[in-house]
C-alpha positions as CSV (number, residue, x, y, z in Angstrom):
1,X,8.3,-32.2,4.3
2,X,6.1,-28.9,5.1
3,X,4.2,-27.3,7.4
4,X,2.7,-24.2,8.6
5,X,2.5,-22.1,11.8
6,X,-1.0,-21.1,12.2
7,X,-1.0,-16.7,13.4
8,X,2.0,-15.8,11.9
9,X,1.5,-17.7,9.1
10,X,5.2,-19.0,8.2
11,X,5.5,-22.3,5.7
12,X,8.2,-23.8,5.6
13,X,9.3,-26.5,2.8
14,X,12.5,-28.8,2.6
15,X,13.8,-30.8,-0.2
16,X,16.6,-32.1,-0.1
17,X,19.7,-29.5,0.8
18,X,16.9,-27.0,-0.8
19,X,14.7,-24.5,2.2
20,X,12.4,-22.2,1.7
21,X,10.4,-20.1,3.8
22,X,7.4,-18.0,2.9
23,X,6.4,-15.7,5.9
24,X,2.8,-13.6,5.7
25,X,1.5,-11.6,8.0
26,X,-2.1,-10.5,8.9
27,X,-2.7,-7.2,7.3
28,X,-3.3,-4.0,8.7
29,X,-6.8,-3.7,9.7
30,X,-8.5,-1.4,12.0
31,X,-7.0,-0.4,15.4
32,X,-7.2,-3.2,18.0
33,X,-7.5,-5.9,15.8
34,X,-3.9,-7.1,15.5
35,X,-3.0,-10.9,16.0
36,X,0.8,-10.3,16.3
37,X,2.1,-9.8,19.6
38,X,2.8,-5.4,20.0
39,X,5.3,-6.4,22.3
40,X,7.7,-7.0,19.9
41,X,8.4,-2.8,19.0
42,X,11.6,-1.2,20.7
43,X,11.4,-0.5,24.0
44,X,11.1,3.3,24.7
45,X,9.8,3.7,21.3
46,X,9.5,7.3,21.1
47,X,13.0,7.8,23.1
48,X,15.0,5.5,20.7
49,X,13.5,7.7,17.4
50,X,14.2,10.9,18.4
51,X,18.2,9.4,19.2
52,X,17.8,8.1,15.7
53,X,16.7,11.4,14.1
54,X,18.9,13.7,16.7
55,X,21.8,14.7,13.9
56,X,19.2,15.2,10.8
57,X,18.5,18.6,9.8
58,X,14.5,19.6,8.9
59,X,13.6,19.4,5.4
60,X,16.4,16.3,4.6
61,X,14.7,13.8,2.2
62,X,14.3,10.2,4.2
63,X,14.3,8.3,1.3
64,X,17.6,6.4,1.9
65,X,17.5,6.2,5.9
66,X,18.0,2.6,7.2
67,X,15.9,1.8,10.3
68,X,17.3,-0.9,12.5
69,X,15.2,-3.9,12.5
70,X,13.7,-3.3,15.9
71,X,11.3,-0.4,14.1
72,X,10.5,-2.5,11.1
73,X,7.3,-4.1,10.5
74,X,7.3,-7.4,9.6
75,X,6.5,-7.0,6.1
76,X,7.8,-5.4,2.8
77,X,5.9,-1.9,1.2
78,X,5.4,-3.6,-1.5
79,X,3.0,-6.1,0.6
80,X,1.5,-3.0,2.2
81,X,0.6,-1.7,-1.3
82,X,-0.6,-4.9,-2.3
83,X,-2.9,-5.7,0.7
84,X,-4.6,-2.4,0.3
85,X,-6.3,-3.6,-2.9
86,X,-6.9,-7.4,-2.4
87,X,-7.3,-7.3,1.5
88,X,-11.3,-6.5,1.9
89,X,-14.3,-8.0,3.1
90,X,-16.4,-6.7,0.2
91,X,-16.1,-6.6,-3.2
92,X,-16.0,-3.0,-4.1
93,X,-14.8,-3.5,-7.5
94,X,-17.6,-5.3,-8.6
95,X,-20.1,-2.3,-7.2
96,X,-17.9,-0.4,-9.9
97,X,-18.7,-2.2,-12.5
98,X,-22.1,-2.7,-11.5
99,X,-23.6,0.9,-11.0
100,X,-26.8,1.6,-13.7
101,X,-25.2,4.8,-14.7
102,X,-21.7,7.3,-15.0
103,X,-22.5,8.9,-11.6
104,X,-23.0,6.0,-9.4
105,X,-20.3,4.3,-10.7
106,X,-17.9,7.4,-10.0
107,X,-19.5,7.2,-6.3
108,X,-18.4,3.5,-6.3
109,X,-15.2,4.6,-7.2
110,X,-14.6,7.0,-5.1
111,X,-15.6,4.7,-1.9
112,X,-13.4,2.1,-3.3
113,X,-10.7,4.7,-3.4
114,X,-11.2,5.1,0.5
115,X,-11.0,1.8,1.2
116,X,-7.1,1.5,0.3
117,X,-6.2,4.1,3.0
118,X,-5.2,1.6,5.6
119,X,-4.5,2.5,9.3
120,X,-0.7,2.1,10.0
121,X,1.4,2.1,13.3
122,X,3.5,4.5,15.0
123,X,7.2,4.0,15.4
124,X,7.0,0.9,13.1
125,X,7.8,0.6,9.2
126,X,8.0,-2.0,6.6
127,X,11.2,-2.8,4.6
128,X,12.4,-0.8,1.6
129,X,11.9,-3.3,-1.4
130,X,14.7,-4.8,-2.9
131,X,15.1,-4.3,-6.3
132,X,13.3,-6.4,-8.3
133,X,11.2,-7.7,-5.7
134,X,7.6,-8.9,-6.7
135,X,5.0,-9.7,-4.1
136,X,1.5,-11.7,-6.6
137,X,-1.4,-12.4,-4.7
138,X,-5.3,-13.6,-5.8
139,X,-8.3,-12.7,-4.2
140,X,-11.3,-14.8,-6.1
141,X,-11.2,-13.3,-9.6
142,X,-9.2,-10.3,-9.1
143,X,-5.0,-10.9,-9.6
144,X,-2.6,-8.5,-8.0
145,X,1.2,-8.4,-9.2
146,X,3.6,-5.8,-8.0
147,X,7.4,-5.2,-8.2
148,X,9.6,-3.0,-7.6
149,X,10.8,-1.5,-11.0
150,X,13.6,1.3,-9.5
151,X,15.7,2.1,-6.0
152,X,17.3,5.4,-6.9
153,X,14.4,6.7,-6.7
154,X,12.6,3.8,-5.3
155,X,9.6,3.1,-7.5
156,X,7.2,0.8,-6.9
157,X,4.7,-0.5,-9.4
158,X,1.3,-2.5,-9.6
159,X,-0.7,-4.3,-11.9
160,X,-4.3,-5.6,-10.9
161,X,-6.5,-7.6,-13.2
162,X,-10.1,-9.4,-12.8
163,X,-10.9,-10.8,-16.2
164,X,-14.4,-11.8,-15.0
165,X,-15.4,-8.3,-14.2
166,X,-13.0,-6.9,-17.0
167,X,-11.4,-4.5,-14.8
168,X,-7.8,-3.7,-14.7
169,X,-5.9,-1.6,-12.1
170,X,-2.4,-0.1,-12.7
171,X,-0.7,2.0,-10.4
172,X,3.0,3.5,-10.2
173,X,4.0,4.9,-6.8
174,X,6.9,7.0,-5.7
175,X,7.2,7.5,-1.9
176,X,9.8,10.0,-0.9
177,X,9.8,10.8,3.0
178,X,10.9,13.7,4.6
179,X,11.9,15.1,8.0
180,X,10.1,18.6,9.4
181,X,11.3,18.4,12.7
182,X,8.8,17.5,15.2
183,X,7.3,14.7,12.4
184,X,7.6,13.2,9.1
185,X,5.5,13.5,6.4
186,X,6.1,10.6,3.2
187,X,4.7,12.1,0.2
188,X,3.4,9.3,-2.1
189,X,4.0,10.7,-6.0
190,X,2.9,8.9,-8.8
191,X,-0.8,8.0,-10.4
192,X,-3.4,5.5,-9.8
193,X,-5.3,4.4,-12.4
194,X,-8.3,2.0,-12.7
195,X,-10.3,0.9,-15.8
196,X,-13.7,-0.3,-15.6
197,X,-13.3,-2.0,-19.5
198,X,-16.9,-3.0,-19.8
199,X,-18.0,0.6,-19.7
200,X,-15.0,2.1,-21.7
201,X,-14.3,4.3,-18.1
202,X,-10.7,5.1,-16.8
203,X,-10.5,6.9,-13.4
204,X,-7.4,8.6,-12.5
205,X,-6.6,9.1,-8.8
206,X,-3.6,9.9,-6.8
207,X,-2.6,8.8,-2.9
208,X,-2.7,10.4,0.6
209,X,0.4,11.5,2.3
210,X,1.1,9.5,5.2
211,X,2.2,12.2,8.6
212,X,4.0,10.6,11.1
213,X,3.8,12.8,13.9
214,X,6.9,12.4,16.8
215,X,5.7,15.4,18.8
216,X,3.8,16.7,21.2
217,X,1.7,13.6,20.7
218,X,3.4,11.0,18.7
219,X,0.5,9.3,16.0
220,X,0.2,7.8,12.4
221,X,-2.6,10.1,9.9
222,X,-3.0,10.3,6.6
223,X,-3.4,13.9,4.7
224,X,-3.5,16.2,1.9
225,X,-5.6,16.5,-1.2
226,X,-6.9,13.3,-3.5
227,X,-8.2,13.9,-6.8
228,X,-10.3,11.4,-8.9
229,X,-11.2,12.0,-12.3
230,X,-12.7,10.0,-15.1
231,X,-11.5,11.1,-18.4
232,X,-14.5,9.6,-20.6
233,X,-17.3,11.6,-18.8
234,X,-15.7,14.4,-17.2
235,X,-17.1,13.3,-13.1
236,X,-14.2,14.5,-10.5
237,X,-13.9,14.6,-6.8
238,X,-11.9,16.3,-4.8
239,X,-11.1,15.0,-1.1
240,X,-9.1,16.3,1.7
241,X,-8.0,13.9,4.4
242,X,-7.5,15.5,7.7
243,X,-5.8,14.5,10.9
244,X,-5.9,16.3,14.6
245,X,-5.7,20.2,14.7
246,X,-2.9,22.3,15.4
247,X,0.3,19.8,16.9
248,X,-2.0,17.3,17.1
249,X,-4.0,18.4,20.3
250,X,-7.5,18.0,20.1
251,X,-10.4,18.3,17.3
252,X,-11.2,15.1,15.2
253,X,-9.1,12.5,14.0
254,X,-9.0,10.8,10.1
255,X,-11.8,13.2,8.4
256,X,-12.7,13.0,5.1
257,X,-14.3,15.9,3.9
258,X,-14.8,17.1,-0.3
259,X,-17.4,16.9,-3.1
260,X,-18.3,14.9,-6.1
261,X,-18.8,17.7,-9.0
262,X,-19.6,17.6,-13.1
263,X,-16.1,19.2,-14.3
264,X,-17.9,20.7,-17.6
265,X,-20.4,22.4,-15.9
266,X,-18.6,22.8,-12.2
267,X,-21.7,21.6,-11.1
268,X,-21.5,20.2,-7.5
269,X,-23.5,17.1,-7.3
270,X,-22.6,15.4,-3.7
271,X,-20.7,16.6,-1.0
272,X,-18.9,14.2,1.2
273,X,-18.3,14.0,4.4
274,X,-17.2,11.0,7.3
275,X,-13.6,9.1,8.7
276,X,-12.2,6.6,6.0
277,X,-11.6,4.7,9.7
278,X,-15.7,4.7,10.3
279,X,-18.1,5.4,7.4
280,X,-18.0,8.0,4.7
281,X,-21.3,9.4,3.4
282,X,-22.3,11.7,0.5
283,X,-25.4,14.3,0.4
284,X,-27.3,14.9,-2.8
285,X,-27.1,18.5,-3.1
286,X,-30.1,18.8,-5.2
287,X,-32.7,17.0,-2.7
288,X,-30.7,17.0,0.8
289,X,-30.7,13.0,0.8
290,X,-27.3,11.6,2.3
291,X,-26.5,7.9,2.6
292,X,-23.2,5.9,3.3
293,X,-21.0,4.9,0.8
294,X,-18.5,3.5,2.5
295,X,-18.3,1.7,6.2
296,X,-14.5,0.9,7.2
297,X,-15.7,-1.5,9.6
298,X,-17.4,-4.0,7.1
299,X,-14.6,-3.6,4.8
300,X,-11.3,-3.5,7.0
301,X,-12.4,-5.3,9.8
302,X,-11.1,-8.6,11.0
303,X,-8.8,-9.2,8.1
304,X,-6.8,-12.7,7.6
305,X,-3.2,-13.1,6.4
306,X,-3.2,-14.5,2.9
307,X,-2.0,-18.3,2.8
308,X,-0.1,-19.9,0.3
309,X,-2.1,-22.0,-2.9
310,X,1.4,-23.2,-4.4
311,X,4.1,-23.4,-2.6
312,X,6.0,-24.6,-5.9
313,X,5.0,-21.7,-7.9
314,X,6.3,-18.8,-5.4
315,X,8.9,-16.8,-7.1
316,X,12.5,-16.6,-5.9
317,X,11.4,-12.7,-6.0
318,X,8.1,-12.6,-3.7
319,X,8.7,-10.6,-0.7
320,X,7.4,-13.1,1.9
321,X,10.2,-15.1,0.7
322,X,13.1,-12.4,0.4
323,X,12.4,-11.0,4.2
324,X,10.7,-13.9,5.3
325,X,14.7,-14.7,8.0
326,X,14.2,-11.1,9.1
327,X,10.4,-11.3,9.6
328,X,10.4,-14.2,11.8
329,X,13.6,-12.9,13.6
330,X,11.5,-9.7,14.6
331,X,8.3,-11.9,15.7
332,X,10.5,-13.7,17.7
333,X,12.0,-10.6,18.9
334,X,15.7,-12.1,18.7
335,X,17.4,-8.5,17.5
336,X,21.1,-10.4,16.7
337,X,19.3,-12.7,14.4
338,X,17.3,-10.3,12.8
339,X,20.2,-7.6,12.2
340,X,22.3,-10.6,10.8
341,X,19.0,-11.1,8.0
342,X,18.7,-7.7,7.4
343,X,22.8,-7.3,6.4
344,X,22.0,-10.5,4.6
345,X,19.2,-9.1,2.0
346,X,21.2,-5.9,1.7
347,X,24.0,-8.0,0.8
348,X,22.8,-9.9,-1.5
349,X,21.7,-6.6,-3.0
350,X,25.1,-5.3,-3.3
351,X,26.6,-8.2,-5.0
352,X,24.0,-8.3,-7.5
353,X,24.5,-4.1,-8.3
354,X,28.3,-5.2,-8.6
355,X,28.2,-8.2,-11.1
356,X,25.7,-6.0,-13.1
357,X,28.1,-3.2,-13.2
358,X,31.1,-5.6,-14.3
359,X,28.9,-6.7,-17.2
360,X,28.0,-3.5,-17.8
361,X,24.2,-4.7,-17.4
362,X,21.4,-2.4,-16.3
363,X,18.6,-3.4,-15.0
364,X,15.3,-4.2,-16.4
365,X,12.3,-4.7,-14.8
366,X,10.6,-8.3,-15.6
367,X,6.9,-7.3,-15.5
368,X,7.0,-3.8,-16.3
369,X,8.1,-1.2,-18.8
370,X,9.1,2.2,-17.2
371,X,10.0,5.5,-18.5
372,X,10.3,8.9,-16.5
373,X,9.7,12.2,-17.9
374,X,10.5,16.1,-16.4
375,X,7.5,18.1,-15.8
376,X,7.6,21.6,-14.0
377,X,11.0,20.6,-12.7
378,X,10.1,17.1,-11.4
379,X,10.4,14.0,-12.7
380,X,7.5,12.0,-13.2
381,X,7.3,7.9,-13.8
382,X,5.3,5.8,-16.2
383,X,5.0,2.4,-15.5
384,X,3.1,-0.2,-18.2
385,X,2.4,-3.4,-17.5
386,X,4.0,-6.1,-20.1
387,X,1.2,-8.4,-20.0
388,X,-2.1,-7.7,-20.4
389,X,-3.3,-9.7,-17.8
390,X,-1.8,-10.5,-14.3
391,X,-2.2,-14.5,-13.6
392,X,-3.5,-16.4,-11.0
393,X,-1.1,-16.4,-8.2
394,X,0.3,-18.9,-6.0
395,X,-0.8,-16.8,-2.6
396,X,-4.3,-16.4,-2.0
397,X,-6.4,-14.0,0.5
398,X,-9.3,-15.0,1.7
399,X,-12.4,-14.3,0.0
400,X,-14.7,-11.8,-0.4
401,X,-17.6,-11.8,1.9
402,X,-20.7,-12.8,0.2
């Protein structure tokens, strides 16, 4: 027997003594466009944080902090990751691959590279991933696979393939979130890197930091400096995401501003300008032309939760399955229910660190290989992909607007 709640998008199959649930939720998207119920966040939000953060000191490292669920999300990081790349109304990928020459490719890339900044919401965050957790989901051609490869530090890593366009996308991401007082910032370490194959192109990039501001006026930005660089012809970019001014009163929320320049010559060839929440645009500095290269509101816009292909080939690993008690719990808003999943998963955790310890096992990630290395005092991680492709997956999002 199955069968699935349409909005919240829970399936549900029994066989036997055997249940499973798979719970997906509609992605984040622009503000306003939400199709689960708000009302299920703590009451006095802002109140009930600033208890929880009373007796931390400025500067301690968040990493580890347990939220209770009433300030979780209903979804796993790993899903947020995930839905940043295969959550999209257009194919920007292909317009990567498709550009006539070096430069306009590079201005593809650097829209597409916009287009996985993804509004969040205040006072609400999703679940540290579990060790070993995977989350695999299609979109058309393009095959996303993530898991999480490390918990001290937590590392999470992600593999992206569309053998049709001959692109490949492998990212390794390290969030590590800290308290300043009056907000917190998560910085995100750790490289993006995508390959467009067909042209013999690799463009390195890194990630945003994410500011969660508590006060004066509480709000969700993301900041700091993005670099994108393609090693083959020697185009970079360099952004700057920027929230409110000073305390967060006034002036002009999620600007992007930066420039598109030839490294060898330190030539500036576009400077760009726009909010990665409206449209982004780039002016040719030798002739004054601007256009848009990227409009949120085509590309974020009205986004579905992913639905599930085949339901026999989820994982025992995917994150909609792991949280999927907990989610529901939260929708529901029944806090008991959703404290006992919670303890559940973290459980389950600690048994599984305990029988590897007895065997004197360590653990090894299934679709990765990792490796860390010091540099200037920090330690930086590696994560390769074992396969050279990622497979079709058993969760699909919807496709690509034509």
């Amino acid at each position: 027997m199955c069968y699935i709640i349409i909005g919240a998008g829970m399936m549900q199959v029994t066989d036997g003594k055997k249940q499973s649930k798979i719970f997906l939720t509609k992605p984040f998207t622009l503000e306003g466009e939400s199709d689960l119920d708000p009302s299920y966040r703590a009451p006095n939000l802002l109140q009930r944080l600033l208890s929880l953060l009373k007796n931390i000191r400025p500067g301690s490292d968040l990493t580890h902090f347990q939220l209770p669920p009433a300030f979780n999300f209903p979804k796993s990081q790993l899903q947020c990751y995930g839905e940043s790349v295969y959550c999209t109304n257009s194919n920007l990928l292909s317009r990567c691959n498709s550009g006539e020459n070096p430069v306009d490719r590079f201005t593809s890339v650097v829209a597409w590279s916009i287009s996985t900044t993804r509004p969040t919401s205040f006072g609400v965050a999703p679940y540290n991933p579990t060790l070993g957790e995977t989350h695999h989901v299609s979109n058309g051609n393009l095959n996303v696979l993530l898991e999480q490869v490390s918990l001290d530090p937590p590392v999470s890593a992600l593999h992206a393939t569309d053998e049709k366009e001959n692109i490949e996308m492998i990212w390794c991401q390290q969030p590590i979130p800290k308290f300043r007082g009056t907000s917190i910032e998560a910085q995100v370490h750790g490289k993006r890197v995508l390959k467009l194959l067909n042209h013999g192109e690799t463009y390195e990039m890194n990630s945003p930091n994410l500011l969660i501001r508590i006060l004066p006026v509480p709000g969700v930005d993301w900041v700091g400096n993005v670099n994108i660089r393609c090693i083959e012809t020697g185009l970079e970019a360099e952004l700057s995401y920027k929230s409110h001014s000073y305390a967060g009163l006034g002036g002009n929320r999620r600007l992007i501003r930066g420039k598109i320049l030839d490294s060898s010559s330190l030539k500036v060839l576009y400077e760009v300008d726009g909010h990665w929440d409206r449209t982004v645009k780039v002016k040719d500095t030798n002739n004054g032309e601007a256009r848009v290269i990227y409009d949120a509101k085509q590309v974020i816009s009205g986004l579905k939760a992913p639905i599930v292909k085949d339901k026999e080939s989820v994982w025992a690993t995917e994150s909609a399955l792991v949280w999927s008690e907990l989610s529901q719990a939260i929708i529901n808003k029944e806090w008991e229910k959703a404290k006992e999943a919670k303890q559940d998963v973290e459980e389950r955790q600690r048994k599984m660190s305990m029988e590897r310890d007895t065997k004197g096992e360590s653990w090894v990630p299934k679709n990765f290989r990792v490796s860390c290395s010091s540099k200037e005092g920090k330690w930086e991680w590696n994560c390769s992909p074992i396969h050279k492709w990622v497979p079709d997956a058993p969760i699909i999002a919807r496709s690509f607007k034509v």
